[in-house]
VEXVEX-852680 format. One record per residue: residue number from 1; residue in one letter; x, y, z of N, C-alpha, C in turn. Coordinates in nm, 3 decimals. Layout:
N
PT / NUM / A / X / Y / Z / X / Y / Z / X / Y / Z
...
END
This chain:
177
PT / 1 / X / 1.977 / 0.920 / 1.551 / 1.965 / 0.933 / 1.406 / 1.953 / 1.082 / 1.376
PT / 2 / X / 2.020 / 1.155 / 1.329 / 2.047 / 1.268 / 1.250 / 1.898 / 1.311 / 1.163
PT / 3 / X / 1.870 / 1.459 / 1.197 / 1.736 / 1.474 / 1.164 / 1.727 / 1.436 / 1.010
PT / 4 / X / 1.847 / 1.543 / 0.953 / 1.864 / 1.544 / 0.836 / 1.928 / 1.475 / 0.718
PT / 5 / X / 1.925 / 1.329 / 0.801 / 2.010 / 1.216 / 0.738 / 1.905 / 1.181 / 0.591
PT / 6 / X / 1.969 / 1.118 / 0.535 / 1.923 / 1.063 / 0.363 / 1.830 / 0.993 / 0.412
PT / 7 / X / 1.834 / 0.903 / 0.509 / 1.704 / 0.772 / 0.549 / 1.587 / 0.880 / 0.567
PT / 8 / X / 1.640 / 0.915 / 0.677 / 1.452 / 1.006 / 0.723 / 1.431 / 1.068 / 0.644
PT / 9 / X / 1.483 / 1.163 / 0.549 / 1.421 / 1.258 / 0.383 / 1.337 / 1.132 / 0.319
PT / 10 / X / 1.415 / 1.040 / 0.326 / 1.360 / 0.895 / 0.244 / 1.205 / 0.867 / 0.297
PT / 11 / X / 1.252 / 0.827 / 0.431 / 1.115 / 0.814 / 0.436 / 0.998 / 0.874 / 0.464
PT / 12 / X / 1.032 / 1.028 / 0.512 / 0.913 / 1.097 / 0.454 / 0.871 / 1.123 / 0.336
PT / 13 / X / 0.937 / 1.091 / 0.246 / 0.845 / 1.075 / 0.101 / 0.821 / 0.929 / 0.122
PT / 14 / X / 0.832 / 0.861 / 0.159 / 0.771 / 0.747 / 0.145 / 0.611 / 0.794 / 0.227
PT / 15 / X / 0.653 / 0.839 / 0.321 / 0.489 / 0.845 / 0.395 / 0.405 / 0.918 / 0.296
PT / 16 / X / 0.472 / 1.018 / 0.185 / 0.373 / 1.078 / 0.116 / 0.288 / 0.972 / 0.020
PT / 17 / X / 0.425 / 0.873 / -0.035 / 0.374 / 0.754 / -0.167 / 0.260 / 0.670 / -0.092
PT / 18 / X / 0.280 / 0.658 / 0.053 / 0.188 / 0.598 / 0.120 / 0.045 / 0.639 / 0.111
PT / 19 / X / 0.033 / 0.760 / 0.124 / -0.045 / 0.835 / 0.122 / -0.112 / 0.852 / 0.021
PT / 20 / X / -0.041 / 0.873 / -0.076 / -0.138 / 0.828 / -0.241 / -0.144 / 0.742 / -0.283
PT / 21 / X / -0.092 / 0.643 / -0.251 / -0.106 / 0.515 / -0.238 / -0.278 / 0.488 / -0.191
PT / 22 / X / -0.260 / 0.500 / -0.062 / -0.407 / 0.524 / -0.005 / -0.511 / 0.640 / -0.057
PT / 23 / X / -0.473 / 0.726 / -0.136 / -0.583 / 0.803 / -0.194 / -0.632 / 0.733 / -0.346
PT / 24 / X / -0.506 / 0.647 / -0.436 / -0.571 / 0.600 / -0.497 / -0.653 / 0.476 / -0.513
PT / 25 / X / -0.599 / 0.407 / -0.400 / -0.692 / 0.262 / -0.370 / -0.878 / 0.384 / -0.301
PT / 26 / X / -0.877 / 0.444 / -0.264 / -0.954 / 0.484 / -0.236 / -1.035 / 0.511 / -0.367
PT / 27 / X / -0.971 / 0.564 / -0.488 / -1.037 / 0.620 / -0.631 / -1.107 / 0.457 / -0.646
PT / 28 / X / -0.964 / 0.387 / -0.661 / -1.017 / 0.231 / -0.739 / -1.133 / 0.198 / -0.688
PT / 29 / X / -1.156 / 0.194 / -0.566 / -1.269 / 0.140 / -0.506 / -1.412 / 0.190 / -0.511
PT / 30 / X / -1.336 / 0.348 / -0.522 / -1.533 / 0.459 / -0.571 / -1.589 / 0.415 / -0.707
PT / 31 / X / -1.480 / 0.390 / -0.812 / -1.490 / 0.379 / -0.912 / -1.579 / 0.207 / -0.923
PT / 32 / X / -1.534 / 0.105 / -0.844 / -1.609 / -0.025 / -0.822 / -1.716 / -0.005 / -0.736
PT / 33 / X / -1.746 / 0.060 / -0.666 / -1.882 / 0.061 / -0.589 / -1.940 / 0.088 / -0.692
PT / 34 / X / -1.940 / 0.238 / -0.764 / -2.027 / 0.286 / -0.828 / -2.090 / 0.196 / -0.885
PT / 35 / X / -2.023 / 0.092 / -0.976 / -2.051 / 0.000 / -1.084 / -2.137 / -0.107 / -1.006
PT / 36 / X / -2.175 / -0.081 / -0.890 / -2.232 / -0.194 / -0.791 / -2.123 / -0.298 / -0.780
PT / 37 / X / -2.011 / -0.330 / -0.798 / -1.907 / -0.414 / -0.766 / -1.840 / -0.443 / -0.626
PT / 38 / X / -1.950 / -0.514 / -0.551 / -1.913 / -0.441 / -0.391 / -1.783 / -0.560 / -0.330
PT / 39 / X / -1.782 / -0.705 / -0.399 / -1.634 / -0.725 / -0.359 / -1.537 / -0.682 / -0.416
PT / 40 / X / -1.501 / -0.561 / -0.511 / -1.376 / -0.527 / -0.579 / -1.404 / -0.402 / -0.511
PT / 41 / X / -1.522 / -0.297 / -0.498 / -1.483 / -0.202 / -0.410 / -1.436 / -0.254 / -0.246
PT / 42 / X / -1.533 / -0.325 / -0.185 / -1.457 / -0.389 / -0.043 / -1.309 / -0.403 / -0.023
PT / 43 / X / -1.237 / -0.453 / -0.144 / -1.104 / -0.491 / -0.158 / -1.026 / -0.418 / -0.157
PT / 44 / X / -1.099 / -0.297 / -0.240 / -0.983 / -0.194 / -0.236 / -1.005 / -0.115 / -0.147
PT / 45 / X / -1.079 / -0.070 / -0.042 / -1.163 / 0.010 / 0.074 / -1.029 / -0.052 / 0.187
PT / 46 / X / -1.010 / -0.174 / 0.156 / -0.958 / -0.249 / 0.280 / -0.769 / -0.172 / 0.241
PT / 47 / X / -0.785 / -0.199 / 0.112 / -0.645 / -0.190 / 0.057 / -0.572 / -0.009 / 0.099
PT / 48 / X / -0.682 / 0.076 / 0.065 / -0.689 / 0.160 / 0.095 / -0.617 / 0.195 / 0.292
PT / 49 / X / -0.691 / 0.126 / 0.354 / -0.694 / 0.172 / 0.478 / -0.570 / 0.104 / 0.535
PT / 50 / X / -0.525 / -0.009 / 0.496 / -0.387 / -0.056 / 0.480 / -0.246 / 0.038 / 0.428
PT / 51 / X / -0.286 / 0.088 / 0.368 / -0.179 / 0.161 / 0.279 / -0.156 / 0.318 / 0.360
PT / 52 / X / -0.258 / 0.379 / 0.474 / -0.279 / 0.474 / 0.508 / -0.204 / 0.416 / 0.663
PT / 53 / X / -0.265 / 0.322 / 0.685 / -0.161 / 0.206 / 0.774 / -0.018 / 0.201 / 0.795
PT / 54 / X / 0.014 / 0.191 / 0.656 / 0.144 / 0.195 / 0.653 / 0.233 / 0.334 / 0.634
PT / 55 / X / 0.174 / 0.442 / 0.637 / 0.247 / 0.565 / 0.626 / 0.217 / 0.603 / 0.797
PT / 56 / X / 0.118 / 0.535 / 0.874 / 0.115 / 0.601 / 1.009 / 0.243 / 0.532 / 1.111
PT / 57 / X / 0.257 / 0.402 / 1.042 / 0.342 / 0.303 / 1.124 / 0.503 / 0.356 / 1.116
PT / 58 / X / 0.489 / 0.433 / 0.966 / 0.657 / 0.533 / 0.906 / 0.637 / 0.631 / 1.001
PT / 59 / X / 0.521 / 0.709 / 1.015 / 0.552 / 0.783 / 1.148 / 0.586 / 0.741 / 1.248
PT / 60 / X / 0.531 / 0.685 / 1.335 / 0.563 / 0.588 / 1.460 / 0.696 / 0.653 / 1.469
PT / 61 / X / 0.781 / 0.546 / 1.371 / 0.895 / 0.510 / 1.366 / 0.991 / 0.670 / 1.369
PT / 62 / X / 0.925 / 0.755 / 1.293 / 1.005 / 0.879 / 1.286 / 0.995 / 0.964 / 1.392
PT / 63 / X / 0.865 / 0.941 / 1.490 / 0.862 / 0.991 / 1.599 / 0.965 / 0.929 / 1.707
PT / 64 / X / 0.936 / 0.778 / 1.692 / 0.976 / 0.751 / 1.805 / 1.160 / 0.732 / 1.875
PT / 65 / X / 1.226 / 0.770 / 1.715 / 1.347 / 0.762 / 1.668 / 1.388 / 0.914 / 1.694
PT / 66 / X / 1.321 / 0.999 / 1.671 / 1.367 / 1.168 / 1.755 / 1.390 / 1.219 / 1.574
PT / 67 / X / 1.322 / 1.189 / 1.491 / 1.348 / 1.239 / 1.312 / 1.247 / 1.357 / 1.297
PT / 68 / X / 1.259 / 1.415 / 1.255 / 1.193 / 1.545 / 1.144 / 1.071 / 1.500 / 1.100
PT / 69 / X / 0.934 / 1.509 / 1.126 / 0.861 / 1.383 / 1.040 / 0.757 / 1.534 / 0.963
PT / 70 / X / 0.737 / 1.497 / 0.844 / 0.676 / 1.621 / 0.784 / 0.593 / 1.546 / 0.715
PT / 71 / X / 0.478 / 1.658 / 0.697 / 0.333 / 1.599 / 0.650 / 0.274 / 1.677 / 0.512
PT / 72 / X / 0.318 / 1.524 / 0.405 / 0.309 / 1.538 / 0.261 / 0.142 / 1.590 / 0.220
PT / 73 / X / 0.181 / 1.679 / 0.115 / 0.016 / 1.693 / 0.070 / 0.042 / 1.597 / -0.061
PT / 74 / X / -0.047 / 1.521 / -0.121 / -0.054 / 1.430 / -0.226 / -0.128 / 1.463 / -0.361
PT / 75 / X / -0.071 / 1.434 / -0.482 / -0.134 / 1.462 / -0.602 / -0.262 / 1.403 / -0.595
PT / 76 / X / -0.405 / 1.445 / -0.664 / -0.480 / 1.396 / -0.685 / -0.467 / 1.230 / -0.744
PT / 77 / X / -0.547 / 1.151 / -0.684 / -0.556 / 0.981 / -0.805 / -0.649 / 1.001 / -0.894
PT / 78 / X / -0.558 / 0.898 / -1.002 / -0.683 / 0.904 / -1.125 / -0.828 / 0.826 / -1.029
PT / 79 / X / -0.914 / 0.870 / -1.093 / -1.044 / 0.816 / -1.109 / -1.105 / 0.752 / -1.239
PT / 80 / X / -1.088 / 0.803 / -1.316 / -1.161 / 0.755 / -1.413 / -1.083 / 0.603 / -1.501
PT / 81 / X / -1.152 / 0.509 / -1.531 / -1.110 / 0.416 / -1.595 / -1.168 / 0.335 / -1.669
PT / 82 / X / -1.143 / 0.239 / -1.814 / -1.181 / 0.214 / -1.915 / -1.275 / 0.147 / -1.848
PT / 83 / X / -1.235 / -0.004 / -1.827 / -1.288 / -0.120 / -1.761 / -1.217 / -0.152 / -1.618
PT / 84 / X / -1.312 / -0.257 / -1.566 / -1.265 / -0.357 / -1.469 / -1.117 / -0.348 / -1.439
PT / 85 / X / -1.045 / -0.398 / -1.541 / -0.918 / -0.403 / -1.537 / -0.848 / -0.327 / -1.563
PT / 86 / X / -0.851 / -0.211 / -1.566 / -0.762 / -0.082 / -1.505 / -0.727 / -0.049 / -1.452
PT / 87 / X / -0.813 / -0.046 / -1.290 / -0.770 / -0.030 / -1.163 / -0.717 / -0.146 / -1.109
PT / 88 / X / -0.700 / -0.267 / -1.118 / -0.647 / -0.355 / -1.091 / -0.490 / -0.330 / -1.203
PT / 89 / X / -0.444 / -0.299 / -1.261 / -0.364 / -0.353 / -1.327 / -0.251 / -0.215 / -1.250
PT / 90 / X / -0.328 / -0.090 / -1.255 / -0.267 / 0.045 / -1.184 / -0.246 / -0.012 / -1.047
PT / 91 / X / -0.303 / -0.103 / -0.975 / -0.288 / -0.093 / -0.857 / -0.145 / -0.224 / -0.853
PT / 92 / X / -0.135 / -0.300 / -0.940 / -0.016 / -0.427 / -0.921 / 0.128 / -0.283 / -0.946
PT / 93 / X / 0.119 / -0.186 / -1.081 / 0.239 / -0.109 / -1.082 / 0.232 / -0.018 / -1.002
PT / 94 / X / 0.125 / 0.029 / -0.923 / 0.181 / 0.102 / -0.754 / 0.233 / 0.010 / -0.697
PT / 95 / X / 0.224 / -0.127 / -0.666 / 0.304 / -0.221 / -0.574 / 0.412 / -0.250 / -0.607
PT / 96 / X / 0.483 / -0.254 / -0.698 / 0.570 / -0.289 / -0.824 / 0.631 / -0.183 / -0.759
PT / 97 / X / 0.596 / -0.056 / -0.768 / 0.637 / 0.094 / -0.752 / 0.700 / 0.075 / -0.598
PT / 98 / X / 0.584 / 0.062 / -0.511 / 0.645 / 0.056 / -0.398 / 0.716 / -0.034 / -0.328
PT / 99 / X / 0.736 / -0.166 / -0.345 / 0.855 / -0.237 / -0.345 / 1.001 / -0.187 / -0.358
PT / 100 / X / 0.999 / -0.122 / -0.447 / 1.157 / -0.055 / -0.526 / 1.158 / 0.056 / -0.436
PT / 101 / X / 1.026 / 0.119 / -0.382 / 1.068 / 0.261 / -0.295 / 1.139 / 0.207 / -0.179
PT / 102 / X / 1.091 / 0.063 / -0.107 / 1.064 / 0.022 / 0.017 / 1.252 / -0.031 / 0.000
PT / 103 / X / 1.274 / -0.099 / -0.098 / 1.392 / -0.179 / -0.092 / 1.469 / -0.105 / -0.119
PT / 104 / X / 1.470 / 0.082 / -0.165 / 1.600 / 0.143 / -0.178 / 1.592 / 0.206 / -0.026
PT / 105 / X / 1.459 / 0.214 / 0.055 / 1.455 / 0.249 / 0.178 / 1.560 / 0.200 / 0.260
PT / 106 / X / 1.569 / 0.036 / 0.255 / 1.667 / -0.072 / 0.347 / 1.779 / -0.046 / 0.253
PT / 107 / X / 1.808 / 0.018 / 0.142 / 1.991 / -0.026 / 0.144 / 1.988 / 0.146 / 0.198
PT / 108 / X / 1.961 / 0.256 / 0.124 / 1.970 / 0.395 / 0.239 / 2.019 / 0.333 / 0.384
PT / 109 / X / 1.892 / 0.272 / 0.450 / 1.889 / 0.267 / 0.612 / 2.119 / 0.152 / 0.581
PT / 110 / X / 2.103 / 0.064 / 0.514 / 2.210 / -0.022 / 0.523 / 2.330 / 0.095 / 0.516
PT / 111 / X / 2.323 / 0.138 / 0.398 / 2.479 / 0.238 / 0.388 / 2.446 / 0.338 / 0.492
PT / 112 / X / 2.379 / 0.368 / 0.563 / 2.389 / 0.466 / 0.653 / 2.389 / 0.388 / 0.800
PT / 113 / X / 2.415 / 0.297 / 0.769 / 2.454 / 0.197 / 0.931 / 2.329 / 0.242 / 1.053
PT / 114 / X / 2.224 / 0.260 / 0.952 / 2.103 / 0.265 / 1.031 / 2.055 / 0.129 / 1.069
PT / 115 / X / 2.082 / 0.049 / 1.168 / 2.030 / -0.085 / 1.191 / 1.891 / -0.066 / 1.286
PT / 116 / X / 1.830 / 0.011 / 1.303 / 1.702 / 0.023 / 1.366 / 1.615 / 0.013 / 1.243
PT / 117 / X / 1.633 / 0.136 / 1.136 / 1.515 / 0.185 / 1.077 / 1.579 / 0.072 / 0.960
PT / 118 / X / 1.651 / -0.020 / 0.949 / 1.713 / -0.190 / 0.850 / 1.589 / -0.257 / 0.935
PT / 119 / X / 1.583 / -0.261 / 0.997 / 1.525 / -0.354 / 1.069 / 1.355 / -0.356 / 1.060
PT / 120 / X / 1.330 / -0.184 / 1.094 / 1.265 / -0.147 / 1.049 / 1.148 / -0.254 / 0.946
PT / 121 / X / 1.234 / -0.156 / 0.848 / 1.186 / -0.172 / 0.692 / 1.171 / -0.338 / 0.645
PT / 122 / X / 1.221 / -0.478 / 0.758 / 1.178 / -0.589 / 0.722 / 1.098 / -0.641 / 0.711
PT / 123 / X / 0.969 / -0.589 / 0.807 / 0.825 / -0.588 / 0.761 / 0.767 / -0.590 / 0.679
PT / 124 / X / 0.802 / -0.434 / 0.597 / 0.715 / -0.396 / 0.515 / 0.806 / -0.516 / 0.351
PT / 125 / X / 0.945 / -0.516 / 0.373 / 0.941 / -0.575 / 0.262 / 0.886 / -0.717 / 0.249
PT / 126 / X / 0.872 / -0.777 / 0.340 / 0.789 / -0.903 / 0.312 / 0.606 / -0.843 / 0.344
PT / 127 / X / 0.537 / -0.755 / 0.371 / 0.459 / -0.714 / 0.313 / 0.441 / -0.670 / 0.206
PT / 128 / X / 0.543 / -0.616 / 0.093 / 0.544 / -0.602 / -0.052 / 0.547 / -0.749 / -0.123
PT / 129 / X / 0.625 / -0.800 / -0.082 / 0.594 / -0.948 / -0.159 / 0.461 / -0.957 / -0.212
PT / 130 / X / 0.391 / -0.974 / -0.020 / 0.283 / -1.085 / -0.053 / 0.164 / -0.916 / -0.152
PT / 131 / X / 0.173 / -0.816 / -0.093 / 0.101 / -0.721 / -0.187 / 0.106 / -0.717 / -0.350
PT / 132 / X / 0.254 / -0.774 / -0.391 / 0.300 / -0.802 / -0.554 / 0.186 / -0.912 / -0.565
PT / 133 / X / 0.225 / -1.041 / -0.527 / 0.147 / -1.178 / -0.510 / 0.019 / -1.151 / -0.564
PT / 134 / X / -0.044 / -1.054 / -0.451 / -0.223 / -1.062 / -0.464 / -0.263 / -0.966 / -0.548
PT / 135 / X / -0.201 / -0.871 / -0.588 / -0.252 / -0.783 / -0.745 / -0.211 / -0.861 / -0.893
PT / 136 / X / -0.141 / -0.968 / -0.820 / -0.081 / -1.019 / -0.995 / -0.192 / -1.108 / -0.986
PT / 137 / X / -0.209 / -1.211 / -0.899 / -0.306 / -1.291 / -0.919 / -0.430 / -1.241 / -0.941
PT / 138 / X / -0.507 / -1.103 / -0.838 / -0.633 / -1.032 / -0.918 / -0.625 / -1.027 / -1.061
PT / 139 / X / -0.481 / -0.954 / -1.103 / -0.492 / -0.897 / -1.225 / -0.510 / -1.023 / -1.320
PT / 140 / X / -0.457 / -1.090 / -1.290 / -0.491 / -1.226 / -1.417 / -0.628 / -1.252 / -1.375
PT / 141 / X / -0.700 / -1.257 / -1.262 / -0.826 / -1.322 / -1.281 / -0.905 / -1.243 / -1.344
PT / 142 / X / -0.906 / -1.053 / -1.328 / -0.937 / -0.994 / -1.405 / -0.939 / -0.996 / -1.545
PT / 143 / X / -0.826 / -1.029 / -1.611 / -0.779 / -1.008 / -1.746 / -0.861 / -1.138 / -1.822
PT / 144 / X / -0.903 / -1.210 / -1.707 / -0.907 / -1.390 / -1.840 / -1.064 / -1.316 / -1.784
PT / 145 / X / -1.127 / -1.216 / -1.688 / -1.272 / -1.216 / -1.669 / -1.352 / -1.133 / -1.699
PT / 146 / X / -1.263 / -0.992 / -1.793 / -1.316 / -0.873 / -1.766 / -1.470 / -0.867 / -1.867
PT / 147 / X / -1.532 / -1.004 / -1.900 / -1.652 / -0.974 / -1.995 / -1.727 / -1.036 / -1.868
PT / 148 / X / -1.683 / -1.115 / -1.785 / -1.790 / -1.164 / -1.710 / -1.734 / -1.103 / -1.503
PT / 149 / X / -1.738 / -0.972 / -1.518 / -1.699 / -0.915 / -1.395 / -1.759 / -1.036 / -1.245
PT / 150 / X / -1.890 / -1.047 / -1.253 / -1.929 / -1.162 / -1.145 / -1.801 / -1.272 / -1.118
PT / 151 / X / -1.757 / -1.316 / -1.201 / -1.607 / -1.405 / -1.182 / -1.533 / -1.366 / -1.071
PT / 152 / X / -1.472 / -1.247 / -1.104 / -1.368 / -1.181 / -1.061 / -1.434 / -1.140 / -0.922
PT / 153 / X / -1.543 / -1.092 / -0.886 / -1.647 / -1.088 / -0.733 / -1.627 / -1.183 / -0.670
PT / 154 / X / -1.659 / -1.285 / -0.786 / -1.631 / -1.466 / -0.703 / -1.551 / -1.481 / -0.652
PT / 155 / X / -1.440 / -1.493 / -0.721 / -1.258 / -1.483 / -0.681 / -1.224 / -1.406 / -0.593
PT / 156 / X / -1.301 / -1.294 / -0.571 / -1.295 / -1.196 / -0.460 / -1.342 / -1.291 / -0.335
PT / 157 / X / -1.437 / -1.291 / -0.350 / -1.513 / -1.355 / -0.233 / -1.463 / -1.466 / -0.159
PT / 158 / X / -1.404 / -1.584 / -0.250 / -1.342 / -1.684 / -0.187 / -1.220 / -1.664 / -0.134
PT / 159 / X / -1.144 / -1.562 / -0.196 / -0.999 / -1.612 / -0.193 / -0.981 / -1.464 / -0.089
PT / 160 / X / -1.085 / -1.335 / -0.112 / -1.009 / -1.275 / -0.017 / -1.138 / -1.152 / 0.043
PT / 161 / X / -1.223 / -1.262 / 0.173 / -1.308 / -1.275 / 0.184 / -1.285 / -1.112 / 0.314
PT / 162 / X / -1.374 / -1.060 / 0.318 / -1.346 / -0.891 / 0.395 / -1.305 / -0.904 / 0.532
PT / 163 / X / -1.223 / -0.778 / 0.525 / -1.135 / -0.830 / 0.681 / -1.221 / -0.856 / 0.777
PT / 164 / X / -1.123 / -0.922 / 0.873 / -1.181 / -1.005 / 0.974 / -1.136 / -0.888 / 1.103
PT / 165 / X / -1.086 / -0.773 / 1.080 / -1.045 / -0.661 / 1.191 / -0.889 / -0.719 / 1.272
PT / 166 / X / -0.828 / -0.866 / 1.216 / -0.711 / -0.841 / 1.290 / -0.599 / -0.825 / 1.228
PT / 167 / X / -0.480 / -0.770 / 1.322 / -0.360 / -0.729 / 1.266 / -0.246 / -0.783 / 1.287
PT / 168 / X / -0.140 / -0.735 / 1.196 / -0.029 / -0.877 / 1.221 / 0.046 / -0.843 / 1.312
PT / 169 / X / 0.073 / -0.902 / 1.429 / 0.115 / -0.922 / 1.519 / 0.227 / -0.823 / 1.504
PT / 170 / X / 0.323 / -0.917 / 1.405 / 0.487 / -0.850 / 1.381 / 0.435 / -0.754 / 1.344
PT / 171 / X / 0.339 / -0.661 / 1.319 / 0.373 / -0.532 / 1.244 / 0.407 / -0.411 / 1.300
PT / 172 / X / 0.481 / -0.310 / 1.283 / 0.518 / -0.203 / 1.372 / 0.408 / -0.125 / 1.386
PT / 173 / X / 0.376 / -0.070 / 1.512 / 0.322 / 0.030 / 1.561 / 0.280 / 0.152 / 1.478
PT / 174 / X / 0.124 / 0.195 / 1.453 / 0.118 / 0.274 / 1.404 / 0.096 / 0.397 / 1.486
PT / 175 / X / 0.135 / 0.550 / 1.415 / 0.098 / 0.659 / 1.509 / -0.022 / 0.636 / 1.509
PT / 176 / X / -0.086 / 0.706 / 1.668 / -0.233 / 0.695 / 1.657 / -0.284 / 0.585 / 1.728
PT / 177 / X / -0.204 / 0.485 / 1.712 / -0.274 / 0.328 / 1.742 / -0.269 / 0.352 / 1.868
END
């Protein structure tokens, strides 16, 4: 693979979106501790370290492929927010966001008859799915709860109870790991 091919430029900005990606699940979550909200900060703490996850695993891949891999500095994340449902609603249009980064990633890798880093990228797009999935559903439980936040803790708690430390099998290799 060509250092300077369109895919690998691609996806080192992707490792950067990753990256703020993970700096702002990190905001969302300071911003819910503070409030004593410790299953919506937990959630996003987890979300956070996932998302930092996924820009180490784009390395991997750029290392282990012989690519250029360069190391993004990232805009500050907002912090500050009205209510409850702010950071939940910012965090469904970062996923929204990164879906569309991830799926122009695989047609790049396609028109460039990159079938490694196609292959690649099948992971993560059925990891965007289910990431769309679980911010739309927060965000509605948020939206019908934001006078009675304990709800939305609840809903936390049952439905997406703090990691259990394992990882998905299929998932690619992160640097580091």
């Amino acid at each position: 693979m060509p250092a300077a091919s369109t895919f690998v430029r691609k996806l080192n900005e992707q490792v950067a979106n990753e990256f703020a990606a993970h700096q702002q699940y990190v905001a969302c979550a300071v911003y819910f501790d503070a409030k004593a909200l410790p299953q919506l900060a937990g959630f996003f703490y987890r979300q956070a370290l996932e998302e930092r996850s996924h820009a180490m695993m784009m390395i991997r891949f750029l290392l282990d492929t012989g690519a250029e891999v360069t190391t993004p500095g990232v805009e500050a994340p907002r912090a500050g927010f009205c209510d409850v449902v702010e950071p939940v609603a910012l965090a469904l249009e970062q996923e929204r966001r990164v879906s569309e980064q991830i799926n122009e990633l695989a047609a790049t890798a396609r028109d460039e008859r990159n079938y490694p880093a196609e292959q690649f990228l099948q992971w993560f797009i059925a990891e965007q799915i289910e990431e769309v999935a679980t911010m739309s559903d927060l965000l509605q439980v948020a939206e019908r709860s934001r006078d009675h936040v304990a709800e939305i803790e609840g809903f936390l708690a049952r439905e997406h109870p703090g990691g259990d430390g394992e990882t998905d099998a299929g998932a690619p290799k992160a640097a580091g790991a």
